[in-house]
C-alpha positions as a Python dict, from the first residue, in 0.01 Angstrom:
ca = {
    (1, 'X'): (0, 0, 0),
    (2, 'X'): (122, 306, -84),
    (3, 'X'): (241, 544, 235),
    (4, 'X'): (-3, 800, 154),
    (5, 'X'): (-270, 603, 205),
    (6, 'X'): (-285, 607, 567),
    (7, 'X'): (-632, 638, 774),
    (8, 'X'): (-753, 984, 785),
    (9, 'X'): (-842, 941, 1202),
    (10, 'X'): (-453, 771, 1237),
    (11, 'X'): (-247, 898, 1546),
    (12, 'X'): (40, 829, 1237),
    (13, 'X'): (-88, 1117, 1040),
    (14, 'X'): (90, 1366, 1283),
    (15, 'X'): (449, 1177, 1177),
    (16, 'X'): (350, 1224, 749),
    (17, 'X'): (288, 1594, 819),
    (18, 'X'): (583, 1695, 992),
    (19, 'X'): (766, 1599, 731),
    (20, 'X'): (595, 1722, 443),
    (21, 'X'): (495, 2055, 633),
    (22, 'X'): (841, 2159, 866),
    (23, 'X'): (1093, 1861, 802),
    (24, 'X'): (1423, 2074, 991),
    (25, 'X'): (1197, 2184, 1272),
    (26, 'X'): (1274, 2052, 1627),
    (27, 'X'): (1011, 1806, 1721),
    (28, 'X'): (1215, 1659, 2041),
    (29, 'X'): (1438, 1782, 2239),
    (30, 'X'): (1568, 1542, 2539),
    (31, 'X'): (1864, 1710, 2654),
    (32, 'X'): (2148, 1743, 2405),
    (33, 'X'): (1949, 1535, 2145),
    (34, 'X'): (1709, 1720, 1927),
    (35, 'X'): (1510, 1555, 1683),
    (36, 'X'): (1329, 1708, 1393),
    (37, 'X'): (1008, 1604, 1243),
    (38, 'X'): (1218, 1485, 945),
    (39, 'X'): (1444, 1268, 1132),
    (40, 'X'): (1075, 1159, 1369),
    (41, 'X'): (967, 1000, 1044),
    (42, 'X'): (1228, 838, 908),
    (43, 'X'): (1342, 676, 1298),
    (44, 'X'): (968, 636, 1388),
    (45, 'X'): (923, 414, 1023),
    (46, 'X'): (1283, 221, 1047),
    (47, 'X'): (1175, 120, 1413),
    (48, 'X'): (844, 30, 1288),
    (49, 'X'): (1061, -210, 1080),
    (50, 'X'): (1242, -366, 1404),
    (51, 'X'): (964, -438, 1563),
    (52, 'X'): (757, -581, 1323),
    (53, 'X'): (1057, -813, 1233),
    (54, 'X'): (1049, -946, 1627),
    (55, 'X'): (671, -1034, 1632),
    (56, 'X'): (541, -1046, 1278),
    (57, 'X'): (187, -1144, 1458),
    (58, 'X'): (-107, -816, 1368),
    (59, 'X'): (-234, -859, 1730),
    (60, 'X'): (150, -804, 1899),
    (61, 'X'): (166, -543, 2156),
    (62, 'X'): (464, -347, 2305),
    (63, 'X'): (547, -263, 2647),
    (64, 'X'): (760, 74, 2681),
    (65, 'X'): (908, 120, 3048),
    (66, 'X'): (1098, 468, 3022),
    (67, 'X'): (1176, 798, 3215),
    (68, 'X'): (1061, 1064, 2988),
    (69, 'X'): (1234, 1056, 2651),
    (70, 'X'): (1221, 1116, 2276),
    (71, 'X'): (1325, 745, 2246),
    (72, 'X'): (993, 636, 2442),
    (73, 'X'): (803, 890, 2244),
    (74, 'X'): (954, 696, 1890),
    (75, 'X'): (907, 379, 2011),
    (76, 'X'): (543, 470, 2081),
    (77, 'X'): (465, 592, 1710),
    (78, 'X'): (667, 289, 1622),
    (79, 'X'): (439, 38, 1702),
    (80, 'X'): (131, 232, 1590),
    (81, 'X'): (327, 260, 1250),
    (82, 'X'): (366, -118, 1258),
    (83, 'X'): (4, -212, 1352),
    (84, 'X'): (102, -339, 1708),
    (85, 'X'): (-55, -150, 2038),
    (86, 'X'): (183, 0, 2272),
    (87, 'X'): (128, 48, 2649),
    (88, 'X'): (309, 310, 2863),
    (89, 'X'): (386, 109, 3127),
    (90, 'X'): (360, 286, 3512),
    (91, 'X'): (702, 328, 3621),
    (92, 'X'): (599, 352, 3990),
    (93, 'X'): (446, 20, 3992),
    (94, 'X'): (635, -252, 4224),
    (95, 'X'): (740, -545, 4021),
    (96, 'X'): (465, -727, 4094),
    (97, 'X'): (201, -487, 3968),
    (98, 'X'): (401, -447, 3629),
    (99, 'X'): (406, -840, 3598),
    (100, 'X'): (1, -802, 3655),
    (101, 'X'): (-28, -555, 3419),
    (102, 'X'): (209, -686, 3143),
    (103, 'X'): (16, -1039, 3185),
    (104, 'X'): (-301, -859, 3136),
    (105, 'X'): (-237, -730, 2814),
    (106, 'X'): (56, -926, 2671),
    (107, 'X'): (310, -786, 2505),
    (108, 'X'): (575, -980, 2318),
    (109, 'X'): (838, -670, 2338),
    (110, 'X'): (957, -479, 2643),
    (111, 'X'): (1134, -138, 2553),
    (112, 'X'): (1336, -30, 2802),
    (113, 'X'): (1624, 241, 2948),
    (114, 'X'): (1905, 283, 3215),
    (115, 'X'): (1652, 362, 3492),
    (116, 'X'): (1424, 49, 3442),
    (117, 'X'): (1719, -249, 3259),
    (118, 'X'): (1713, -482, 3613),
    (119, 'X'): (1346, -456, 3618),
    (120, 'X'): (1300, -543, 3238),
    (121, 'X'): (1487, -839, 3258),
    (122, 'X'): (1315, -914, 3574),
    (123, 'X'): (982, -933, 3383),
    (124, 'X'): (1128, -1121, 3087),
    (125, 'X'): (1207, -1416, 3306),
    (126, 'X'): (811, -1360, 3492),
    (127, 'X'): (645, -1292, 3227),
    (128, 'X'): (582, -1551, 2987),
    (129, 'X'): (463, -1384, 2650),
    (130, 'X'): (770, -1134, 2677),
    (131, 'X'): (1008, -1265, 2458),
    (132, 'X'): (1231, -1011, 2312),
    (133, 'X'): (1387, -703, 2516),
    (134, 'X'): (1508, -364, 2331),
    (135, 'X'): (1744, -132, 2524),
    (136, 'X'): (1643, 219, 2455),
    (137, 'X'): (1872, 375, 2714),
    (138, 'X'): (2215, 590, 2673),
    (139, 'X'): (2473, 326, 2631),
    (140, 'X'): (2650, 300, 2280),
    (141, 'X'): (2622, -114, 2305),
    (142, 'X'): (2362, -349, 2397),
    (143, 'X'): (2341, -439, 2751),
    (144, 'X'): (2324, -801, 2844),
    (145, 'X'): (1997, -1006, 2718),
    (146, 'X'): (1903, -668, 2510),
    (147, 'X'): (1864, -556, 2149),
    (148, 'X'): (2001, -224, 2085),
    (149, 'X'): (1708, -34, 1940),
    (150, 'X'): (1953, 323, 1815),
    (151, 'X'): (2202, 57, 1647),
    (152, 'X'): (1887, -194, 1506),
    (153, 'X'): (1725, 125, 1386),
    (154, 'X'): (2045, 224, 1148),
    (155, 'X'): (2040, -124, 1005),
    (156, 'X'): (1669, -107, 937),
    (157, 'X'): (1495, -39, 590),
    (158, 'X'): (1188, 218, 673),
    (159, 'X'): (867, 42, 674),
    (160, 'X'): (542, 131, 504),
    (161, 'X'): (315, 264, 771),
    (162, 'X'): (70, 76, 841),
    (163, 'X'): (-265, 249, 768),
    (164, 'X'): (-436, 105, 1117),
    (165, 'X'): (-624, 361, 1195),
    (166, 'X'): (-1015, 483, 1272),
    (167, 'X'): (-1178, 259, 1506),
    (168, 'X'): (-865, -1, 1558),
    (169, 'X'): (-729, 14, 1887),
    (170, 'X'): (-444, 252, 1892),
    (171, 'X'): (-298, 207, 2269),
    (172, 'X'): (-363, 95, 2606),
    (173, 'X'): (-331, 316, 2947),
    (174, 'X'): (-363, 158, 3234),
    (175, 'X'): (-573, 355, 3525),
    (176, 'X'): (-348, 385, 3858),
    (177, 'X'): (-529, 124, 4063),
    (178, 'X'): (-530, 296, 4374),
    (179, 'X'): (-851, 100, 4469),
    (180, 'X'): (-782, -269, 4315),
    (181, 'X'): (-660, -406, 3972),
    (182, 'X'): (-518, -139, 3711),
    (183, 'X'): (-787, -143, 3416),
    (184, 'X'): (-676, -153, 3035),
    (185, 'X'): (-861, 155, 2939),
    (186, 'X'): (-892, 72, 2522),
    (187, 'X'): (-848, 403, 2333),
    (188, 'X'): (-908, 376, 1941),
    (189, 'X'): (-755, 619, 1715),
    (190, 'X'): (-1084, 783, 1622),
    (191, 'X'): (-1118, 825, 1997),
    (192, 'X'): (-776, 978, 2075),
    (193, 'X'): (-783, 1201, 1784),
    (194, 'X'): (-1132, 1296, 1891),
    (195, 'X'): (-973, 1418, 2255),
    (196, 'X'): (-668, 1575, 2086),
    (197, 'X'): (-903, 1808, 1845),
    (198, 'X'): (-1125, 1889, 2111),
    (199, 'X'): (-858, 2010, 2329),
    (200, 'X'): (-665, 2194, 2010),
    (201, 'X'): (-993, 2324, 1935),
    (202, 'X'): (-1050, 2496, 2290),
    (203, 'X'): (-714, 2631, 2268),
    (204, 'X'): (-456, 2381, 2411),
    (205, 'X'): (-110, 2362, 2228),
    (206, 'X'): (-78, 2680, 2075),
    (207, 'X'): (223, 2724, 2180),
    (208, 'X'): (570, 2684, 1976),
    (209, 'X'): (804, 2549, 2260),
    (210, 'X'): (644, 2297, 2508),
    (211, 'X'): (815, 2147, 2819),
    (212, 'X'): (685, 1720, 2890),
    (213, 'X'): (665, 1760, 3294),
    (214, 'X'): (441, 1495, 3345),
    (215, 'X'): (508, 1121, 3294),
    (216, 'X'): (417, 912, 2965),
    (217, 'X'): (245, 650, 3146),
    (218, 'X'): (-33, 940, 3240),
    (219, 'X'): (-306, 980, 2997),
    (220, 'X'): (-183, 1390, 3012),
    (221, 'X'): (157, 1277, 2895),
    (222, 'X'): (31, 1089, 2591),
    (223, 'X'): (-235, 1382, 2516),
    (224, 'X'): (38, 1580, 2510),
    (225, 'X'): (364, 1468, 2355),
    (226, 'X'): (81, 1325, 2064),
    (227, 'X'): (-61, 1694, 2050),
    (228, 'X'): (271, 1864, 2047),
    (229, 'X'): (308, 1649, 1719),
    (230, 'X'): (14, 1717, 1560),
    (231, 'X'): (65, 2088, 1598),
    (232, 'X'): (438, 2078, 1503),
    (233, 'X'): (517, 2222, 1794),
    (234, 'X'): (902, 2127, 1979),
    (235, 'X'): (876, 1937, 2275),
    (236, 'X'): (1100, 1953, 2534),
    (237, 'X'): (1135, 1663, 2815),
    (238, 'X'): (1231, 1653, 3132),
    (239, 'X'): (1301, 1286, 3229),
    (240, 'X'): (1120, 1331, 3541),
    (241, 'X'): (1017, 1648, 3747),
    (242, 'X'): (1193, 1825, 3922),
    (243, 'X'): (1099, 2189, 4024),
    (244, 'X'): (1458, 2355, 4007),
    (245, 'X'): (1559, 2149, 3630),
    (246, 'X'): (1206, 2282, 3543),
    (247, 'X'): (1289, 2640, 3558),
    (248, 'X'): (1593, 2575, 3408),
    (249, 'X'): (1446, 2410, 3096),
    (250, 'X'): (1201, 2747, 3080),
    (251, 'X'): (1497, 3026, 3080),
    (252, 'X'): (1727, 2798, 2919),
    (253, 'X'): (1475, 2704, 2610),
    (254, 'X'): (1240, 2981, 2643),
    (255, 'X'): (942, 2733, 2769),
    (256, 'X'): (614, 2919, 2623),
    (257, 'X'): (366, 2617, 2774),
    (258, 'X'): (326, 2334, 2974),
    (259, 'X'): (103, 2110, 3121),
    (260, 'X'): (125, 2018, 3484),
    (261, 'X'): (-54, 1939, 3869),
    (262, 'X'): (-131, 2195, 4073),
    (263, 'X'): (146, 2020, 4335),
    (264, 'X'): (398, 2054, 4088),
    (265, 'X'): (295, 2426, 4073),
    (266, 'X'): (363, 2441, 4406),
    (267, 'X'): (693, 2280, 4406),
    (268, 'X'): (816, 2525, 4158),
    (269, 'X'): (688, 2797, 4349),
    (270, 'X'): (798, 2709, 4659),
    (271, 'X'): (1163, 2640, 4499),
    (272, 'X'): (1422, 2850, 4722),
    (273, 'X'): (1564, 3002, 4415),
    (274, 'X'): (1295, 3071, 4237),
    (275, 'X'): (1271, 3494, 4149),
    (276, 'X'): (1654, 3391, 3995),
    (277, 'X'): (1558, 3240, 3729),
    (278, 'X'): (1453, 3421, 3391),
    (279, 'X'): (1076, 3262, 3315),
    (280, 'X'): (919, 3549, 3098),
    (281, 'X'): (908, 3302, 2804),
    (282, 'X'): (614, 3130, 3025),
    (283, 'X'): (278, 3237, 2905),
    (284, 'X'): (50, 2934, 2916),
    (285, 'X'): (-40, 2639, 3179),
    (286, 'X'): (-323, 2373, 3173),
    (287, 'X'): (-314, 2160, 3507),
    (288, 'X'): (-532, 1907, 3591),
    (289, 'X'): (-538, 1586, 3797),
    (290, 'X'): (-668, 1784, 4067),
    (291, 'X'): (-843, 2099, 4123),
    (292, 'X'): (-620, 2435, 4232),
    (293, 'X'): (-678, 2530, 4623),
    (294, 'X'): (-780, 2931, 4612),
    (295, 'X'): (-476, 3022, 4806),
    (296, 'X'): (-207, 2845, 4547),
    (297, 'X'): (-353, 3027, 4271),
    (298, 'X'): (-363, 3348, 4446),
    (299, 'X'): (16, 3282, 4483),
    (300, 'X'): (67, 3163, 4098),
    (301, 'X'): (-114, 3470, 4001),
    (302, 'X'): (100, 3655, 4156),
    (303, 'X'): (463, 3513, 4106),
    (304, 'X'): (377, 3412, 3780),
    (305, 'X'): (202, 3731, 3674),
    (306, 'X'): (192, 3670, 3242),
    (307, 'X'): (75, 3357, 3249),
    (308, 'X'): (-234, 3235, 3179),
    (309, 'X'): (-443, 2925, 3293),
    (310, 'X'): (-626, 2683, 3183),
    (311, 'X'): (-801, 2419, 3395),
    (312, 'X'): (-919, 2028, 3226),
    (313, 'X'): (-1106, 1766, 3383),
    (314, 'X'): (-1158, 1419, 3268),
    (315, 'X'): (-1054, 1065, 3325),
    (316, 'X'): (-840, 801, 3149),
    (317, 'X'): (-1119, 677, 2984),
    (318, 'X'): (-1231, 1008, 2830),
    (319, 'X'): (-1040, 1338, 2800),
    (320, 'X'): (-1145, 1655, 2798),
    (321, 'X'): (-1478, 1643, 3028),
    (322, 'X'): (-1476, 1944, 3129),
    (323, 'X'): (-1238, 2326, 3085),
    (324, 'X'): (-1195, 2595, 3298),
    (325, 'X'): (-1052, 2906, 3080),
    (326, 'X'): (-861, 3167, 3200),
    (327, 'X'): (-1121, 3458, 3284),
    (328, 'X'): (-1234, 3237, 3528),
    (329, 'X'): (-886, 3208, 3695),
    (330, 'X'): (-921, 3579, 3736),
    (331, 'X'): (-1131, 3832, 3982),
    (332, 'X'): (-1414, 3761, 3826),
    (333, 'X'): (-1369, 3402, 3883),
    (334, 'X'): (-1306, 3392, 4269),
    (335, 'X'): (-1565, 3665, 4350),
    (336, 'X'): (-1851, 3447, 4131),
    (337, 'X'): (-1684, 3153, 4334),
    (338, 'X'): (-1590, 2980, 3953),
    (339, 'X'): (-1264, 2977, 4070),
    (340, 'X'): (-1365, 2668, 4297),
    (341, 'X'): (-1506, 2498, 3989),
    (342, 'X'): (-1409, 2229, 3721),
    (343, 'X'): (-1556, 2436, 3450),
    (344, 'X'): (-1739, 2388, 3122),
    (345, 'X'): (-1843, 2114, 2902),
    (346, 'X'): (-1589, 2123, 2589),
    (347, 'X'): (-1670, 2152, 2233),
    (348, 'X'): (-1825, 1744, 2155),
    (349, 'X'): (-1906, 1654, 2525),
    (350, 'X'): (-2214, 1607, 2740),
    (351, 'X'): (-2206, 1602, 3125),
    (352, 'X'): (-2527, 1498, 3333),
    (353, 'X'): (-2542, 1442, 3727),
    (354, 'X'): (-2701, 1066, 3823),
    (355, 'X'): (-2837, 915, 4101),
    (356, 'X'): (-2776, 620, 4274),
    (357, 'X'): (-3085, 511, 4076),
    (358, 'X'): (-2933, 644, 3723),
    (359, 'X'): (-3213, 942, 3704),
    (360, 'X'): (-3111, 1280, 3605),
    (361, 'X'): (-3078, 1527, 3866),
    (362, 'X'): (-3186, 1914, 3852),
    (363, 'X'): (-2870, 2154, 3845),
    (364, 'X'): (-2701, 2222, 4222),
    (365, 'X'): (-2810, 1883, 4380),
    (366, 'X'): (-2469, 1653, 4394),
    (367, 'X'): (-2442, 1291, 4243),
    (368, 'X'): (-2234, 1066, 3993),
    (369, 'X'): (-2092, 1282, 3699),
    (370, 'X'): (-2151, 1112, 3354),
    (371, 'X'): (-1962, 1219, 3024),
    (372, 'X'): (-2054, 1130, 2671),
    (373, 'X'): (-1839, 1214, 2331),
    (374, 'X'): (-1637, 1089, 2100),
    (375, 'X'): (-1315, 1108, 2317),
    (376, 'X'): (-1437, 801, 2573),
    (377, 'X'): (-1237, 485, 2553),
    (378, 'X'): (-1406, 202, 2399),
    (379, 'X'): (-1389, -46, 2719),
    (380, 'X'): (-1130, -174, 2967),
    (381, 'X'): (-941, -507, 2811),
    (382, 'X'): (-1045, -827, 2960),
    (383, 'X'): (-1306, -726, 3193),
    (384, 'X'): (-1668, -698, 3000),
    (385, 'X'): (-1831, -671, 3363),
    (386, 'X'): (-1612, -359, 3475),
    (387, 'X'): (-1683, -215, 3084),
    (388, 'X'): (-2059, -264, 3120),
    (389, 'X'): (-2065, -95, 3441),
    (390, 'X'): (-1881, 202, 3302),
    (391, 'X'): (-2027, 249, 2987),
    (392, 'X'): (-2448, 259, 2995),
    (393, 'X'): (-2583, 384, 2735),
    (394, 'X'): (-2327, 590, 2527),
    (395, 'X'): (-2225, 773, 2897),
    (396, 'X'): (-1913, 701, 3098),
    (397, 'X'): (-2013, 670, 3433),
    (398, 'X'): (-1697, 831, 3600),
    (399, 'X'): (-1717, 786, 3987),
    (400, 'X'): (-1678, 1125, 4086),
    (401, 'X'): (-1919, 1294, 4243),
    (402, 'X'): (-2039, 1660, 4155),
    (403, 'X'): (-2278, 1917, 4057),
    (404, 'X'): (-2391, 2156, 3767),
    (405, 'X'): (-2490, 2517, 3891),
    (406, 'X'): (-2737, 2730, 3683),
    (407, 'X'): (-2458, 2860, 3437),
    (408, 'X'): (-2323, 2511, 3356),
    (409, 'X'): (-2012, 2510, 3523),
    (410, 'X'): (-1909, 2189, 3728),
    (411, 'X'): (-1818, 2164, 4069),
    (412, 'X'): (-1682, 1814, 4170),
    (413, 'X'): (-1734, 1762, 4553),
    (414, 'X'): (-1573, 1421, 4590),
    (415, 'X'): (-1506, 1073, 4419),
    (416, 'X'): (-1822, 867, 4460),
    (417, 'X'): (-1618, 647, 4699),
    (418, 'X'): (-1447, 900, 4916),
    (419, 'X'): (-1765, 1009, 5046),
    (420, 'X'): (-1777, 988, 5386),
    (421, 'X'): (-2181, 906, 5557),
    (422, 'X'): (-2163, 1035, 5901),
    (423, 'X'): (-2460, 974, 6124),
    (424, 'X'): (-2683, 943, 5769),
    (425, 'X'): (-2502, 1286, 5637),
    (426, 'X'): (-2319, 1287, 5341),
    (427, 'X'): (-1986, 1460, 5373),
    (428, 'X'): (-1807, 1547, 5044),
    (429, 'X'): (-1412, 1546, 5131),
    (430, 'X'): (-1299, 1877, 4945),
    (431, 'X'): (-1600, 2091, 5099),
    (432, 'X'): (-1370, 2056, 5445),
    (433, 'X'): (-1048, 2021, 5287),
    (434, 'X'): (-1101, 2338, 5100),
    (435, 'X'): (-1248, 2519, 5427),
    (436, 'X'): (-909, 2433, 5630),
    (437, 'X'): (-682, 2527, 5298),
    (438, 'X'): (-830, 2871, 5372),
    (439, 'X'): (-656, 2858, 5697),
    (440, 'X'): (-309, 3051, 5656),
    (441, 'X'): (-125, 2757, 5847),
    (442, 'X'): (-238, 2519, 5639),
    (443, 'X'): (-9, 2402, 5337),
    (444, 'X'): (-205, 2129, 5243),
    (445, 'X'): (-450, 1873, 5332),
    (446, 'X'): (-624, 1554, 5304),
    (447, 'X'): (-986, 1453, 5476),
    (448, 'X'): (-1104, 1096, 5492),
    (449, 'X'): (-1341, 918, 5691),
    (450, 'X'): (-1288, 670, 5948),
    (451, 'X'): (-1500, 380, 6078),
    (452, 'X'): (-1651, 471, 6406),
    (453, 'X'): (-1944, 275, 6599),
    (454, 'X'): (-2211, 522, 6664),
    (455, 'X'): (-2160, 741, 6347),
    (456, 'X'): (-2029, 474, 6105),
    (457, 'X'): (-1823, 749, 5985),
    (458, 'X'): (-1608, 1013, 6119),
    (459, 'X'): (-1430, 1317, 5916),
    (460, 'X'): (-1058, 1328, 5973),
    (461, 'X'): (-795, 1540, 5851),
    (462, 'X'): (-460, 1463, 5768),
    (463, 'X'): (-263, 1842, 5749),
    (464, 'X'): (83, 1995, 5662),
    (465, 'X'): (134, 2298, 5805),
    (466, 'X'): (343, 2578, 5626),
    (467, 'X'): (703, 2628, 5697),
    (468, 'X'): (742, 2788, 6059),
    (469, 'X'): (392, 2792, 6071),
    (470, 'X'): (202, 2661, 6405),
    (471, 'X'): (-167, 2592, 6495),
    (472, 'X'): (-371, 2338, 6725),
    (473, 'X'): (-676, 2100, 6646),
    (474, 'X'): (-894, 2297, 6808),
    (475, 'X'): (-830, 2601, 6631),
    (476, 'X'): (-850, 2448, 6320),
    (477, 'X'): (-1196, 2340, 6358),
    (478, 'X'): (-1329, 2629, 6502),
    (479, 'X'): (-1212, 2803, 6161),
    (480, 'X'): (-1333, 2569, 5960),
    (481, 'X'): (-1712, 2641, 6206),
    (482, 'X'): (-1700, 2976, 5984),
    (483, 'X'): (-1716, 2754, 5654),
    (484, 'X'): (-1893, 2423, 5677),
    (485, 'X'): (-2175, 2340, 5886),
    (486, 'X'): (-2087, 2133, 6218),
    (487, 'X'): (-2190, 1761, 6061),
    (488, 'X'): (-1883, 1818, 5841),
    (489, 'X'): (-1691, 1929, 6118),
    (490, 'X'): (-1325, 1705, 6141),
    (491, 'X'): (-1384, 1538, 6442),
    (492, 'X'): (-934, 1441, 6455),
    (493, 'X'): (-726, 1610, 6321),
    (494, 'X'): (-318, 1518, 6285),
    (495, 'X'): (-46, 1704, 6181),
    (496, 'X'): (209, 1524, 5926),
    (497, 'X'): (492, 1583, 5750),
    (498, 'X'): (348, 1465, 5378),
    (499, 'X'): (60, 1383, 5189),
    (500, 'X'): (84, 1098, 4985),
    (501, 'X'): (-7, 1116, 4618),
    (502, 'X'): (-39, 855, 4395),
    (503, 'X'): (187, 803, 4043),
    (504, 'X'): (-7, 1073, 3890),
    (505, 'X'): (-18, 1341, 4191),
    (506, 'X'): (-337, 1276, 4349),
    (507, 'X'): (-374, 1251, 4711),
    (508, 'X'): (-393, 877, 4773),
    (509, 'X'): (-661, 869, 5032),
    (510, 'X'): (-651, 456, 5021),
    (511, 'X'): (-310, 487, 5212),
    (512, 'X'): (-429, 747, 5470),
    (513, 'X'): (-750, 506, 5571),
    (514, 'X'): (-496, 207, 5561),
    (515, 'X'): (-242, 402, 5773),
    (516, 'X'): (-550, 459, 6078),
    (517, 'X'): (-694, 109, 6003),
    (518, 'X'): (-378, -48, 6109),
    (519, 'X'): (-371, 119, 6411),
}
């Protein structure tokens, strides 16, 4: 088949116009190696070629297990350009959840660099379909039980993409499993490029240098490596964050946009050297992951005074639900009280609030928030029950837990299971963790609830207190008395050092009840 006959919904399509449209422009830039969209398609076809000469099967698959890197970023488009589905695989995972995961969905090829050799080889000895093992790291020879992929690549003739495309699946992403089993989330290409031009559409990626803060493995690090492609935009990658490299990528490369959690927002704020560094370049951040507490972003506005901000919600299995826009970030948005919210419904997407019962609610009364659009995944692989369950009728039933007000913006109050029923009272967590974030000791916070026999549920807080910064139980909750009414009250409160997040940055509230059940 002629190359030019590739699908017109093909994740590939990005590759064929960066070389036609800007073939000497940077497209990736991973510390001294810079790779432009001439050199993406001839590596991205020639590795095609490699792997399709390992596992000549149509239904292979390919693990990647990487830091952040242009060579994980090939190796992706690689095996789309082949026909095979790649897989981002968590990096934070313990061996034995990668061995789950990598059973689950089978790969014959595991890609992997310096940081994650041991634990490939590890898996090639557990796992059984693994059979071949491709070194994508810094070394100029093949480590032990490895195929060099830079050195296979050179000796490779460039392969004909493919043409998968439309309404084949494209790639799997793997949810974090904070409360069980990792799902497969199945994303086509008609539904990735459906997310992509949504997001384009509303105004993401505009910008001509990008910095990759957040990891691969995270649906937000696919969205937007792929986008950065699409738009011909040059992509530079930080192997993994870190708040003081960060703002030395932006004044070093002139940084114009990036995507990243509001706790990495913090971090770079918070960075001791921070007003040294030159950052004017920076005009533009999305975050999401987890909404912005009012006093962080009264801080970003103010050290970071040109840029602009731009809030998305969704879920691994769909992308973008939901877009806050900059005028909202503004004074407009905290005295309206937008500032608190998740935003609007993008271009292509539906949101309705459920029952338990699955009837439609009126706007401002709180239940399940359900998504529909062409962006939602098509299933999770190898669990029809779990699938059914979260896809009823054309909606993705998401698990969060939320409202609509009478100008259509969404305010999400907790995930469905975080909800803590004291005494028959439904308590949503971030009501009282964002009425103790207004306290000026706090630095952050996490509420959960804990078993307790009379109420069958009691709010507790988990809080960081600012640096030199001192307070007491008691006068925490008579400040939060000014906020929430008394049923939402924290009934304990303990000072710690740390929050835990999960992989992604969210507050991993399955480890604080675990930490008080053991107890």
């Amino acid at each position: 088949m002629p190359e030019e006959e590739i699908s017109t919904m093909s994740i590939t399509q990005a590759i064929h116009r960066g070389k036609h449209l800007y073939p000497e422009k940077p497209a990736l830039v991973c510390g001294d190696r810079t790779v432009n969209y001439g050199e993406v398609h001839d590596l991205v076809s020639r590795g095609a070629a490699v792997l399709q000469s390992l596992d000549s099967s149509p239904a292979a698959r390919v693990g990647i297990l990487s830091l952040n890197s242009d060579r994980a970023i090939l190796a992706f488009h690689a095996a789309i350009w082949a026909g095979r589905v790649p897989n981002y695989l968590n990096i934070r995972w313990a061996a034995f959840e990668l061995s789950q995961s990598i059973d689950d969905f089978e790969p014959s090829v595991l890609m992997v660099d310096d940081a994650f050799l041991e634990v490939g080889r590890e898996m090639l000895k557990r796992c059984d379909s693994v059979k071949s093992l491709i070194y994508i790291g810094e070394q100029p020879a093949a480590p032990e039980k490895t195929l060099h992929w830079v050195g296979s690549i050179a000796a490779a003739a460039p392969l004909v993409d493919s043409a998968v495309g439309n309404d084949e699946m494209a790639f799997l992403n793997y949810t974090g499993g904070t409360t069980g089993k990792s799902k497969g989330v199945i994303h086509t290409h008609n539904t990735h490029m459906a997310a992509l031009m949504t997001c384009m559409a509303e105004g993401f990626f505009q910008r001509g240098t990008c910095a990759m803060v957040t990891p691969l493995f995270h649906i937000s690090g696919i969205a937007v490596s792929n986008a950065s492609l699409m738009m011909g935009n040059t992509l530079y990658m930080l192997p993994a964050f870190d708040p003081g490299k960060f703002l030395q990528l932006v004044q070093n490369a002139a940084i114009e946009y990036t995507f990243i959690v509001p706790t990495m927002i913090k971090m770079v704020l918070d960075h001791p050297e921070f007003s040294s560094f030159d950052i004017a370049s920076w005009e533009y951040i999305t975050y999401g992951a987890s909404s912005i507490d009012e006093a962080l972003l009264l801080r970003a506005r103010e050290q970071l005074p040109g840029v602009s901000f731009m809030q998305i919600y969704g879920q691994t299995e769909g992308l973008p639900a939901s877009l806050m826009f900059d005028a909202d970030h503004r004074e407009a948005g905290f005295a309206s009280g937008r500032t608190r919210s998740a935003g609007i419904p993008p271009l292509g997407m539906e949101l309705k609030i459920i029952d338990v019962n699955g009837a439609s609610l009126p706007r401002g009364e709180v239940g399940e928030i359900c998504m529909r659009g062409p962006s939602l995944m098509k299933g999770y692989l190898n669990m029809p029950v779990q699938s059914a369950a979260a896809l009823q009728d054309g909606w993705l039933h998401t698990g969060d837990a939320g409202y609509v007000n009478e100008d259509d913006f969404l305010y999400i109050v907790d995930r469905i299971k975080d909800m803590i029923i004291s005494g028959g009272e439904n308590v949503y967590s971030a009501e009282v963790e964002n009425a103790l974030a207004r306290h000026q000791a706090v630095q952050s916070c996490a509420v959960v609830g804990l078993p307790h026999e009379k109420w069958g549920e009691v709010v507790h807080a988990d809080v960081v207190l600012c640096p030199s910064a001192s307070t007491t139980e008691e006068a925490l909750i008579t400040h939060c008395r000014e906020y929430i009414a008394g049923y939402k009250l924290p009934k304990s409160i303990s000072f710690v050092e740390a929050i835990p997040l999960t992989p992604v940055g969210k507050v991993d509230k399955v480890k604080i009840r675990q930490k008080y059940s053991e107890r």
